[in-house]
N, C-alpha and C positions, 0 to 999 in steps of 0.2 A: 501257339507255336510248340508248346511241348507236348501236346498231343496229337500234333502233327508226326513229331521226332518218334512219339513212342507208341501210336497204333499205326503209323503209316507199313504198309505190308513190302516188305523189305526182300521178298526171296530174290536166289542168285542161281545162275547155272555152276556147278559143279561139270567139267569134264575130268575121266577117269580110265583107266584099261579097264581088259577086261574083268567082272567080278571074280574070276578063277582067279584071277593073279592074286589076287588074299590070301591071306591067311584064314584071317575068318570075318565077318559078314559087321561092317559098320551098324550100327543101331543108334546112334547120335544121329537126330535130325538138323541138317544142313540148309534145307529148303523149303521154300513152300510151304514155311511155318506161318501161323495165324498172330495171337500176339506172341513176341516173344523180346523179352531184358534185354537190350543193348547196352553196349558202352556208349555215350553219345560223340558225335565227333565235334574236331574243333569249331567247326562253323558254326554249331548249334549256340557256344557258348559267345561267341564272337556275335553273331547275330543278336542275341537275347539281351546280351547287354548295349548294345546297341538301342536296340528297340526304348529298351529302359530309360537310356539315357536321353533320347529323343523325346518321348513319354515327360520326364520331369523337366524337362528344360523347356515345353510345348507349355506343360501345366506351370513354369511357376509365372511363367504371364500374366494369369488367368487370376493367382492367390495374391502375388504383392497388388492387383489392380486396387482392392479395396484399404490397404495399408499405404500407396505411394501417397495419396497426399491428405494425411488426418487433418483434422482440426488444429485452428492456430489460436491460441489464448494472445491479445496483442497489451501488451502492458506501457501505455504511457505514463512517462513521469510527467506528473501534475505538479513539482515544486517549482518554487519561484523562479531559479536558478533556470529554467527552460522558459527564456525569453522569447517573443515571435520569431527571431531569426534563428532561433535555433530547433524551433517548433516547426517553423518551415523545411529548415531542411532534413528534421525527424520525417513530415510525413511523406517529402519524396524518397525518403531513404526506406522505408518501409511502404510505400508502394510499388516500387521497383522489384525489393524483395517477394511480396507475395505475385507478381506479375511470373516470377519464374516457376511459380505451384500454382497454375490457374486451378479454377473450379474444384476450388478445397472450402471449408466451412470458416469463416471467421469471428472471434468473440474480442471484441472494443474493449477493455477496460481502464479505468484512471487508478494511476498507482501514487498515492497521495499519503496523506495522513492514514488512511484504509481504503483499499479497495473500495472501486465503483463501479460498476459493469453500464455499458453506454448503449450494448447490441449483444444479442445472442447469435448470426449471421444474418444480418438483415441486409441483402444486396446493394451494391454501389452506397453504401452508408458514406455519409459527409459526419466523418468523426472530426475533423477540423473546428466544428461549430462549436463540441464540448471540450474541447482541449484546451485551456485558457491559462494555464498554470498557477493556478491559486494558492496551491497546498504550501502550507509551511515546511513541508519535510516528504521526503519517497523511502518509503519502507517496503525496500524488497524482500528482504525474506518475509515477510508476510503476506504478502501478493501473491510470492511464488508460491506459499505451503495452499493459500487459499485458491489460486488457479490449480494443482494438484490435488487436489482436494474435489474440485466441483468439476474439472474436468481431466480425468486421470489420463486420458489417451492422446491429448492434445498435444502440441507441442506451442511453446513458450518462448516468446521472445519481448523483449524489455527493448522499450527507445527513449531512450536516455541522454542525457550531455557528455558523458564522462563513463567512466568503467568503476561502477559502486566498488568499497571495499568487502564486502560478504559478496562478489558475485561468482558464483562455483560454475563453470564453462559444462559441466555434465551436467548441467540442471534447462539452462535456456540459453538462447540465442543472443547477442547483443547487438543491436545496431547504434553505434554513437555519433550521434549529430554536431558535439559541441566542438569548438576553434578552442585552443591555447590563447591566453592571456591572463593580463594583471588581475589581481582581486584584493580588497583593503577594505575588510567589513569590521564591523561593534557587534565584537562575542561579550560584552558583560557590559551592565550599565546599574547605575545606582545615583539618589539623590536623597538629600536630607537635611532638611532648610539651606542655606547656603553652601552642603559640601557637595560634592562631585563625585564619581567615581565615573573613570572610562576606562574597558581594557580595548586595545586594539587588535588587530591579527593581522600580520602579511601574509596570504598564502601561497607567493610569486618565489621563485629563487631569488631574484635583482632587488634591489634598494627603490623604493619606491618614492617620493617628495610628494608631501600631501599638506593638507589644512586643514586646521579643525577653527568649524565656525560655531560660534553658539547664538542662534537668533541671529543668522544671518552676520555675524561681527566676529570677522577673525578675532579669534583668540591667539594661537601659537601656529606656526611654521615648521613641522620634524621632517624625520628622516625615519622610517621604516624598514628596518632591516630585511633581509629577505628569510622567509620562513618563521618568520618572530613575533614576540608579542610587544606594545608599547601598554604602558600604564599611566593614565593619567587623571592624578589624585587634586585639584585645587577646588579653591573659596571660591565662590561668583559673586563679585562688586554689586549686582544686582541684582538680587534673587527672584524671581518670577514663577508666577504658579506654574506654566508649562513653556517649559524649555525642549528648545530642539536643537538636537546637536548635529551637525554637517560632516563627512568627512570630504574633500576635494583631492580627486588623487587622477591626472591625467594616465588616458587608457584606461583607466578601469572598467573591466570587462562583465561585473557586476554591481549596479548601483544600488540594488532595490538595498541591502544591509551597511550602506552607506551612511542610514539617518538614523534617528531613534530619537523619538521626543519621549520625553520623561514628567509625569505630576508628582509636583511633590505632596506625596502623603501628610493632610493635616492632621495629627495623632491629637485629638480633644482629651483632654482631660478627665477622666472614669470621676465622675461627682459622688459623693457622699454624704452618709449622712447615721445618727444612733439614735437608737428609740428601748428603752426597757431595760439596761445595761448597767449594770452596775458602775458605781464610779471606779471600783478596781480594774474593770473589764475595758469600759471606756479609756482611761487613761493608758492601758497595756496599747489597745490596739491607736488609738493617738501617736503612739508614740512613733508605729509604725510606716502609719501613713503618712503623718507632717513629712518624714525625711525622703519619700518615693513621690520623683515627679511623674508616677501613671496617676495620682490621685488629686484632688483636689473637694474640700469640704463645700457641700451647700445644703443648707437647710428646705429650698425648696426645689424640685424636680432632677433629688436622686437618681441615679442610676443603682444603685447599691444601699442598702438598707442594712447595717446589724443589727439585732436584735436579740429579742433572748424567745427561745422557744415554748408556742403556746400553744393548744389543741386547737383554739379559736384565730385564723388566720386573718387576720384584716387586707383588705383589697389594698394592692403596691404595684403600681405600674412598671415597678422595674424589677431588679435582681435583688431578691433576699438573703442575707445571709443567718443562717440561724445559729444559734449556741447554746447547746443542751447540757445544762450546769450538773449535771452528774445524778438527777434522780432517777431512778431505774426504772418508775412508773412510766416514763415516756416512750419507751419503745416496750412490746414486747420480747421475752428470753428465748431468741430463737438465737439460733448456729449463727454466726454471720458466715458471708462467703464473700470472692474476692472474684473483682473485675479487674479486664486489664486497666493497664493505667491510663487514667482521665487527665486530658489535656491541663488538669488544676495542678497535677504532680509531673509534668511533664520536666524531664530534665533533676531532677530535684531528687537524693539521696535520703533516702526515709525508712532505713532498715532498722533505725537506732530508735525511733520515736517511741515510746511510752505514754497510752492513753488511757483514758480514765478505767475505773474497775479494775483492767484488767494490767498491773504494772510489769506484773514478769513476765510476758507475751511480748514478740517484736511482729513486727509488718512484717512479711517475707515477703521480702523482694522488693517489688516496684507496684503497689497496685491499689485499690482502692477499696475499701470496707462497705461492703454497700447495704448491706442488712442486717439487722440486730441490734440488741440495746447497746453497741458498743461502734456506731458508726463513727465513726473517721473522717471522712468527708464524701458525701454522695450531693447527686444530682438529680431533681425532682425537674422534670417538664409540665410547666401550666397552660393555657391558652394564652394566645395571642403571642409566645414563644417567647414566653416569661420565665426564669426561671426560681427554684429552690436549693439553696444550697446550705444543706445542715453539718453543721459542724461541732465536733464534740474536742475542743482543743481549748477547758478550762485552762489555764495555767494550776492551779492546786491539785488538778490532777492527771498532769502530762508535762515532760521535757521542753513542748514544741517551741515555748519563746527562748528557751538556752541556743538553741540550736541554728545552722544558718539556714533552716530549711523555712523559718519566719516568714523574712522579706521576701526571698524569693517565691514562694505559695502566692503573696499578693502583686508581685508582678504578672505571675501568671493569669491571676483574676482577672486582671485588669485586663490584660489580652483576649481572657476568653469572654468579655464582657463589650468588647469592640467587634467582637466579629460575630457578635449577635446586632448588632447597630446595624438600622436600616444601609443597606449601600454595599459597596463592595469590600472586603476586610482591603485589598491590596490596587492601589490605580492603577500599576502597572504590570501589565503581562504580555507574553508571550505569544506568539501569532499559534490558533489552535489548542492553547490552554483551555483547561475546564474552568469558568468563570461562576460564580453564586454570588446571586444577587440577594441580598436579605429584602423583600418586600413590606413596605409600611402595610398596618391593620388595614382590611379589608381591599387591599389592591387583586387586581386580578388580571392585571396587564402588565408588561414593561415594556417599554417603547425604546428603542436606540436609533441614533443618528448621526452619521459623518459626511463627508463633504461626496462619497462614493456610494454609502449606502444606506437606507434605512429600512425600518421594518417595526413589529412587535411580535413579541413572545408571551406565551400563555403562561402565569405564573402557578403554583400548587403548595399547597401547608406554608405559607410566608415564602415560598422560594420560589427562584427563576434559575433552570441553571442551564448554562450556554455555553458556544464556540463561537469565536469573531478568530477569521481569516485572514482579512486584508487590514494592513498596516494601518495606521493613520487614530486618530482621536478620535473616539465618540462620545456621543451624551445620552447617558443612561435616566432614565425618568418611568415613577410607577405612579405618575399625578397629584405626589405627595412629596419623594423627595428625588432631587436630581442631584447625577454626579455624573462626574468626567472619569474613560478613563484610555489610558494608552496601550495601544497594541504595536508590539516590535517583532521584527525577523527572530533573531539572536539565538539563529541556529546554524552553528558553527558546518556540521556536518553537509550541509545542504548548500551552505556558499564557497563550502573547500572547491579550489578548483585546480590544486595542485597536480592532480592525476590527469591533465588535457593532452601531457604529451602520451598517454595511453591511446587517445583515441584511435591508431591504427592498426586496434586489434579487430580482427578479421570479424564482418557482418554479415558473411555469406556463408556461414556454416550451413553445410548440405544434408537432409534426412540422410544416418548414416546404412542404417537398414534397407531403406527402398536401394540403395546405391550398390551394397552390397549383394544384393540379392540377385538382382539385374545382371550383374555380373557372372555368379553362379548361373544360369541359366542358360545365358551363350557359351559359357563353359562346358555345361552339356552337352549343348548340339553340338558342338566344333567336338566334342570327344567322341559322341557319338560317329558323323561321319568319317573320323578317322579308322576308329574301329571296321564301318562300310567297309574301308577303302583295303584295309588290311585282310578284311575275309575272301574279297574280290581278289585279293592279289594270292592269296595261296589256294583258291580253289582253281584260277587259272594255272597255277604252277603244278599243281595235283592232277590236272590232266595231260 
């Protein structure tokens, strides 16, 4: 068009008198020139921009085509709290949704304990089959970082019961499935031969009337405030290995955090026993142990061995303790250096201690002596996950029996001495906790078993370590020693259902870019033909 404007051959007729009537003889060419600079006139500019606008408003059809509808990352909540009826209505609610963006890419994933991905777009997928709600918990900002992460251009929508507290509306989509009601779970639980602990939680605004059963036999009759917690601290008439507690609360709109059976932890007795000792040394540490119920003396199948330290180790099935009476020939004079602090010092104030050799030196800090002829207290690993533990806390040549940091050292013992014991250190845990199983010598299985599920696990260096899911009791067995243990909800954040009256925040949030674009577009045309319409109108007024 502009080189229409600017070589098109423009000449004009000049009419004139005669050339006498001059003065004198024009020499500026007027006509029937070849190329020659013009001014452009208005229509050129009216026109062009026209054109243009026609042009971009044609082509952005053509550009948002491959942006209208990206990839969709689709994020189910897999916790508990997403019961079928509320799973059903998640996946008409987001099939509805992507029915309004046909033939866009779809990626399945479970938003659980961690991301799971179910489908990379696998057409008409039956995601319904893996959406079971297992998970103890839904961590979205980890879902979200990891959907933005593996697929950066997608967009992202979450289906869910409820409107998460971290959910940021410029990050993903929400579609919420879940109804308003009551909720009355057991956020805290504890037992301990005969005592109890329960905390309760209302997460309802209203007062709620409930019952707590224990083994099926009301106990108490309360009243639960609304938004509050109840605590409830008593003795049980009859103690039982494994108790399960009930809450019964009419409407309750989540049952599964209702129950929680509890084992109570048999804490055996850490056995002992002295070999090599002098009577001074014997009598010190006697004096210790009689009054600490972690201990108890047996002269055959110790757990714990003191002794006095000798180059020549004799075979001990169990934990050693050794006590290096202040000769310097026993270690070499090397630097010592320091470890963090070993579960033997854990808790325990040891900046004051004073040990052999070396008396005007203190510990700095919290930690543990591990090398040198002036060890402190370290930790030798043997086979069959036996341990050494050498001790340089003569009394004639250290503070350590003045001090209260004594007794407490051998409670510690004791504890780290249990959770070397075949079995599990703790029966009771948490749905998705990391579990460590100690395996007896030469096991190379663990088997588990509850009324929903069984299986076995491949054990490695004396360990098994695992996750159990779903609620309920099992029985742990490596073909040598068996135990129970209890898996509970008692995850507050995942049965909150306080937030239900949120659910009518808007699930149909629209691509806001394709929307906006679309729009620019027919903006063009429409400005474009106005333009038309106004060059039309002044070239007809111009003639």
């Amino acid at each position: 068009m502009l080189l229409i404007y600017l070589l098109k051959y423009r000449g004009k007729i000049f009419y004139t008198q005669a050339l006498f009537l001059w003065d004198e003889k024009d020499s500026a060419e007027k006509s029937s020139a070849g190329i020659t600079w013009r001014h452009l006139p208005l229509s050129f500019y009216l026109e062009f921009s026209a054109i243009m606008l026609m042009v971009c408003g044609g082509a952005g059809f053509f550009a948002l085509e491959k942006e209208k509808f990206p990839a969709a990352v689709i994020l189910l909540n897999d916790s508990y709290s997403m019961n079928s009826e509320t799973r059903a209505r998640g996946a008409a609610a987001v099939k509805k949704y992507l029915r309004e963006f046909s033939g866009r890419r779809v990626i399945w994933a479970l938003c659980g304990d961690a991301p799971e991905i179910l489908s990379r777009g696998q057409k008409d997928f039956e995601f319904e089959k893996y959406w079971k709600g297992e998970s103890s918990q839904c961590r979205v900002p980890a879902a979200v970082s990891w959907a933005k992460k593996n697929f950066p251009d997608a967009e992202i929508c979450l289906v869910t019961d409820r409107v998460p507290a971290d959910w940021s509306p410029e990050e993903i989509t929400l579609l919420c499935c879940g109804v308003p009601g009551k909720n009355l779970a057991v956020v805290n639980s504890a037992v301990k031969g005969n005592r109890v602990l329960l905390e309760i939680e209302n997460f309802s605004d209203s007062e709620v009337q409930a019952l707590l059963k224990v083994n099926s036999v009301t106990v108490e009759k309360f009243t639960a405030a609304g938004n509050g917690r109840k605590l409830f601290n008593f003795t049980l008439e009859h103690p039982a290995e494994i108790l399960k507690f009930t809450i019964e609360a009419p409407g309750d709109a989540l049952e599964y955090d209702n129950e929680v059976t509890l084992i109570d932890p048999v804490r055996e007795k850490v056995t002992y026993d002295f070999r090599a000792l002098t009577a001074g040394e014997t009598q010190s540490l006697e004096k210790v142990l009689a009054g600490n119920p972690e201990f108890r003396r047996s002269k055959e199948n110790a757990e714990v061995l003191f002794t006095a330290y000798a180059p020549e180790k004799e075979s001990f099935s169990g934990h050693r303790v050794f006590f290096h009476r202040g000769k310097k020939s026993v270690f070499e004079r090397t630097p010592p250096f320091f470890m963090p602090q070993e579960r033997l010092l854990a808790g325990l104030t040891n900046t004051s201690l004073v040990w052999a050799f070396f008396p005007e030196l203190r510990l700095p800090g919290r930690g543990v002596i591990f090398a040198g002829e002036t060890v402190l207290a370290s930790v030798e690993l043997r086979r069959e996950r036996k341990y050494d533990i050498h001790l340089n806390l003569v009394p004639e040549h250290s503070n350590l029996s003045l001090l209260p940091f004594w007794p407490g050292f051998f409670c510690n013992l004791a504890e780290f001495c249990r959770r070397n014991r075949s079995g599990v250190a703790e029966p009771n845990v948490k749905s998705g906790e990391i579990i460590c199983f100690n395996t007896s010598s030469g096991a190379e299985k663990l088997y588990f078993r509850s009324r929903a599920v069984s299986g076995e696990l491949a054990a490695a260096d004396g360990k098994c370590v695992f996750q159990l899911k779903k609620c309920g009791v099992y029985t742990l067995s490596d073909g040598k020693k068996k135990t129970l243990i209890a898996v509970n909800p008692h995850v507050t954040d995942v049965s909150d259902l306080r937030k239900n009256r949120s659910f009518t925040a808007s699930a149909s949030r629209k691509l806001q870019g394709s929307e906006s674009r679309s729009s620019k577009a027919w903006l063009f045309t429409v400005s474009a033909l106005l333009l038309l319409t106004l060059n039309h109108f002044l070239c007809r007024r111009g003639k």
